[in-house]
C-alpha positions, 0 to 999 in steps of 0.5 A: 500500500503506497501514496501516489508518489509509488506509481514510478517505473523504479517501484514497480521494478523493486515490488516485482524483485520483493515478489510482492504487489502494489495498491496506491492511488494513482495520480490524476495527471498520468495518462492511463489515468485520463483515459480510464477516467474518459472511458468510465464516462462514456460507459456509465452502464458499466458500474458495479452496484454501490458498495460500502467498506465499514460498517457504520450507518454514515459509511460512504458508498462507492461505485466501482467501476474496474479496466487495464492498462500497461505502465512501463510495461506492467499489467496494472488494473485500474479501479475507477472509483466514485465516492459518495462521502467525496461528492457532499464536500466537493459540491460545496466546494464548488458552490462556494467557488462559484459564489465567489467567482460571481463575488469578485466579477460584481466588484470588478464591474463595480470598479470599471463603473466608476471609471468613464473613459474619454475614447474606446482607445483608453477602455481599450487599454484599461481593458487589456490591463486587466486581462493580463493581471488575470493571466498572471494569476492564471500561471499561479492558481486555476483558471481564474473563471472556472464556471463563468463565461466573461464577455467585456464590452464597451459602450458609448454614453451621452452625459452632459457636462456642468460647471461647479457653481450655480448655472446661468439662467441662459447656460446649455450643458455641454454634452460629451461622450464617454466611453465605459466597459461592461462586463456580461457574465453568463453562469456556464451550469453545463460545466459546472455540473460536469465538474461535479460529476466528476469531482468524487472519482478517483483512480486506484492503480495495482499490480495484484491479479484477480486471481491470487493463489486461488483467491479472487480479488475483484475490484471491490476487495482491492478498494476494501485493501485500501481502505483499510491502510488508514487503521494502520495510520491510525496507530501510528499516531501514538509513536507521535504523542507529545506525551511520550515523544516530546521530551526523551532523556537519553544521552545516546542516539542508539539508545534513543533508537532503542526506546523506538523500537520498544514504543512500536514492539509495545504498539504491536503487543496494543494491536494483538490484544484489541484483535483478540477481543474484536474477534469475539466481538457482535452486535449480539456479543457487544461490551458494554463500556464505560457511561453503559455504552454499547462497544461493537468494535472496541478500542484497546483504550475503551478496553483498559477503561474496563478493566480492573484496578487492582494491585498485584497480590502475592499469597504464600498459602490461603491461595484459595480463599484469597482467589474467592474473594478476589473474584467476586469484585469482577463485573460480567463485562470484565469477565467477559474481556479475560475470557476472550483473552483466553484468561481469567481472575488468576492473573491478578494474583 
């Protein structure tokens, strides 16, 4: 499992000598990627029925949509997906977007409306420094006017012309022409809806065949294989704690690498106890933890908030009754948590 940075010819070189295959996201400017996207546009029949990875209420949903491709002379399958959960945040991304642009194109003709040119000459040129202040944020940002046609005019005007002052009683205004620059902006919805169309899809390039070892691994599970590489990210986010990483009082660097191979030994003893315990879990068998709530996926941290707080204890004789006693200050629940570990009360003492 890899960012998009993997999809270089040196990685999938290196993954074939490991014998090993490789899933990651595939970056949007290669050209396999454009294609495929291109093709699942123009073949929406093609879809598989939408689909979820968890298990929640509020899951996304995706549709799958999977093809081939040759990448530097590899058999890649490209999984076309498009995320539910990706949609409600691009189109109000775009909403905004389009506000926004509509925004800046009211105060840009604002400004033009306070400007009156004497000739078309001098609108002319008011006009084209504009346009090229507009192409120079073009080469930093997007184009500028993504959802908007933008079509400058410029239109001639009669005013007449008075002195300060109080006028003469015989006194005929002056009439002069002046020019001015009208901005006509169109809302241009075709694109607007093409681009949220096609916004929640994304590409997943790998190398894994769909049949491995007798296995089938289809497009979906391929997306499930994915998906699940963010509970390994999750994890890591303990050996970056502030409360055990921030301050290290130790003199030498091989001590300091020693400290990190025990903080990700410690990680891994963390990750076995909460799969033995999620292994015996249901939605028919689920923990009750602590404020009385239902644990149907329970997290090592809300397992430890279960358990017990005893001191060790250490009986030379009276074992028994000191067991008997013992025991009775259990809960049902924490007698349940040291069965799935295949333990009971004893360990305490």
């Amino acid at each position: 499992m890899a960012d998009s940075a993997a999809m270089t010819q040196d990685t999938l070189f290196a993954a074939k000598e490991a014998k090993t295959f490789l899933i990651s996201r595939a970056p949007n400017g290669l050209k396999m990627v454009k294609h495929g996207q291109k093709v699942a546009e123009e073949q929406p029949g093609e879809w598989l029925a939408p689909s979820t990875t968890a298990k929640t209420n509020n899951a996304s949903v995706y549709r799958v949509q999977e093809q081939s491709a040759i990448y530097y002379g590899f058999d890649v399958r490209l999984i076309v997906l498009e995320s539910s959960a990706l949609d409600k945040k691009k189109r109000h991304t775009f909403k905004r977007t389009k506000e926004q642009e509509f925004t800046l194109l009211q105060t840009q003709q604002q400004a033009f409306d306070k400007c009156a040119f004497h000739c078309k000459e001098d609108a002319k040129e008011a006009l084209e420094k504009w346009a090229q202040k507009k192409k120079k944020k073009k080469k930093k940002k997007k184009k500028k006017w993504q959802y908007h046609q933008v079509h400058p005019t410029i239109e001639a005007r009669q005013t007449m012309k008075r002195k300060r002052g109080r006028p003469k009683k015989d006194e005929i205004p002056q009439e002069i022409m002046t020019c001015h620059i009208q901005l006509a902006v169109t809302f241009d919805e075709r694109i607007y809806e093409e681009a949220c169309r096609k916004a929640p899809r994304f590409v997943l390039a790998t190398t894994v065949p769909s049949d491995y070892k007798g296995d089938e691994i289809d497009a979906q599970e391929v997306l499930r294989l994915y998906k699940g590489q963010s509970n390994v990210e999750m994890s890591f986010s303990f050996l970056k704690d502030p409360y055990f990483v921030d301050e290290i009082y130790l003199k030498k660097p091989t001590r300091v690498k020693v400290l990190g191979y025990l903080f990700l030994l410690a990680l891994l003893v963390y990750k076995v106890f909460q799969r033995r315990i999620r292994q015996h879990v249901t939605e028919e068998t689920a923990l009750i933890g602590a404020a009385k709530r239902k644990l149907v996926n329970p997290t090592g941290q809300a397992i430890f908030q279960m358990s017990p707080m005893f001191k060790s204890l250490f009986w030379s004789c009276r074992a028994v009754k000191s067991n008997a006693n013992l025991a009775g200050r259990f809960t049902y629940e924490q007698k349940k948590v040291l069965s799935y570990l295949g333990l009971d009360e004893t360990i305490y003492l």
